[in-house]
C-alpha positions in Angstrom: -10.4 -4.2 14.0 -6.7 -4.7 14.5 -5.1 -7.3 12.6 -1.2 -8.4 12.4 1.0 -9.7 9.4 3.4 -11.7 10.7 6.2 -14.0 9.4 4.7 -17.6 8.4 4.2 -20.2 5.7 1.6 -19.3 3.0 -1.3 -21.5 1.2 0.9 -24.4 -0.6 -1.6 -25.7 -2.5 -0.7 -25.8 -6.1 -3.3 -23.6 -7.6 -3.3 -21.0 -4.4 -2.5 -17.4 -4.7 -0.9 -16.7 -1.8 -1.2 -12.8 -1.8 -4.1 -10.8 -0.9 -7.0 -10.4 -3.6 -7.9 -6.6 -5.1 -11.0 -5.9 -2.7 -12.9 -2.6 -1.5 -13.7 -2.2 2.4 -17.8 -1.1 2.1 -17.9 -0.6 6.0 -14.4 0.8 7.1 -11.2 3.0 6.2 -8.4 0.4 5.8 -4.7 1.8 7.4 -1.7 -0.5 7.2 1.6 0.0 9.0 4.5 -2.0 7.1 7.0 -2.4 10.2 9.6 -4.8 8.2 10.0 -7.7 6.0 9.0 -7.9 1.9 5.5 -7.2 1.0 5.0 -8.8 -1.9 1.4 -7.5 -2.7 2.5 -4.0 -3.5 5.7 -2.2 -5.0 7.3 1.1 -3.5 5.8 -0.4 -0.2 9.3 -0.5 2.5 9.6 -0.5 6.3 8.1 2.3 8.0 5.4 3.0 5.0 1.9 3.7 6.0 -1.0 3.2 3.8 -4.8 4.4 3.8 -7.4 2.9 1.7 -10.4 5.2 2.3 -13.8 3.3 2.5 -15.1 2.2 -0.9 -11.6 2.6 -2.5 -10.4 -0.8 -4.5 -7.1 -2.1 -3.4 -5.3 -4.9 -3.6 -1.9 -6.5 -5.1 0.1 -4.4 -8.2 -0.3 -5.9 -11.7 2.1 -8.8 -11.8 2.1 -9.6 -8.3 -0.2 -12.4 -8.7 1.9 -14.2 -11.2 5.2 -13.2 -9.1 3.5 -15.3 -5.8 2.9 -18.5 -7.2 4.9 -21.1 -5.9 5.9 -18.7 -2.9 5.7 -20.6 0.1 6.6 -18.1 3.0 6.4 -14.7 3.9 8.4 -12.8 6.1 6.6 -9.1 6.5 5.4 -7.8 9.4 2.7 -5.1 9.6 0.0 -3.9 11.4 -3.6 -2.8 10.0 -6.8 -1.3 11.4 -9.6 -1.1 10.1 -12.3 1.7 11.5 -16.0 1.8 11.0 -15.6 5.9 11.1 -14.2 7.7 8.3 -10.5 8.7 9.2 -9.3 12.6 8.4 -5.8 12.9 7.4 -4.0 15.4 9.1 -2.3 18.4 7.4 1.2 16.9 8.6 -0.2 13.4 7.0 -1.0 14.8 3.8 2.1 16.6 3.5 4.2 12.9 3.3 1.1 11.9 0.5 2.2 9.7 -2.2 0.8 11.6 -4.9 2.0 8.8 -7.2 0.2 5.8 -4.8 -3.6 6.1 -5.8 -1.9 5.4 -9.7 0.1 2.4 -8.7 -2.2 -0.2 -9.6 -1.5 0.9 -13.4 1.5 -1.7 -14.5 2.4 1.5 -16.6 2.5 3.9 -14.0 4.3 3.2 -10.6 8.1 4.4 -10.9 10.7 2.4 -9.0 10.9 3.7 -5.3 14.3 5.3 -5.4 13.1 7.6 -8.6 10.7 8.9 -6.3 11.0 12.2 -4.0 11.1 12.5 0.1 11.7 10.5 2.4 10.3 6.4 2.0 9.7 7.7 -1.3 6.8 9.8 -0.7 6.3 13.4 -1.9 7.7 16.3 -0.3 5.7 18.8 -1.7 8.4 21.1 -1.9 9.4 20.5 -5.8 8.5 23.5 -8.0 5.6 22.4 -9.9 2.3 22.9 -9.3 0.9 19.7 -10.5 3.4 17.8 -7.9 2.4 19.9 -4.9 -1.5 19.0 -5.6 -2.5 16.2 -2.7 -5.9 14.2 -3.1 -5.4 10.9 -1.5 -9.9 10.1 -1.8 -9.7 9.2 -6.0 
């Protein structure tokens, strides 16, 4: 299933949450190209950033993102998803730019701001000197 996110005007109603709801995919691996705009669902998300929400996996919008939307009218991000019905297997060059920090990110306490993050689009390098930083497990 491929499925766009384009610019347009969101649910106006005054008791709509405009954002996407916290939800696990039962039936598919969930992959989401952010080409450019704001997505407001998720912090540390910017243009070029790539997500994968592994089948079962709960995912949806940060803590305070819900409160942050109301009132929001229009959106102007633009990404691309896929969702497959066979599990997807990371490559080695894909799981060297792992976010070690992103399975965490749905804590309020937890997600740093982008730019105090490592690599490139904020994700981890793996070439810092600790061992706990270098460990990559993108399934919990």
């Amino acid at each position: 299933v491929i499925c766009s996110f384009c610019p347009r005007v969101l649910d106006f109603h005054p008791e709509a949450i405009p954002i996407p709801y916290n939800h696990s995919n039962i039936d598919s691996d969930e992959v989401l190209y952010y080409v450019e705009g704001n997505y407001k669902a998720r912090r540390g998300i910017e243009s070029g950033s790539i997500s994968l929400h592994p089948q079962g996996i709960p995912h949806g919008p940060h803590p305070g993102t819900v409160e942050k939307s109301l009132g929001k009218t229009f959106t102007d991000e633009l990404a691309v998803m896929c969702d497959t019905f066979r599990p997807l297997f990371p490559t080695k060059e894909a799981m060297a730019l792992d976010d070690i920090a992103y399975p965490e990110s749905w804590r309020a306490d937890h997600h740093a701001p982008l730019e105090q993050r490592n690599g490139v689009n904020g994700h981890a390098t793996g070439t810092t000197g600790s061992a706990e930083a270098k460990k990559i497990d993108t399934w919990t």
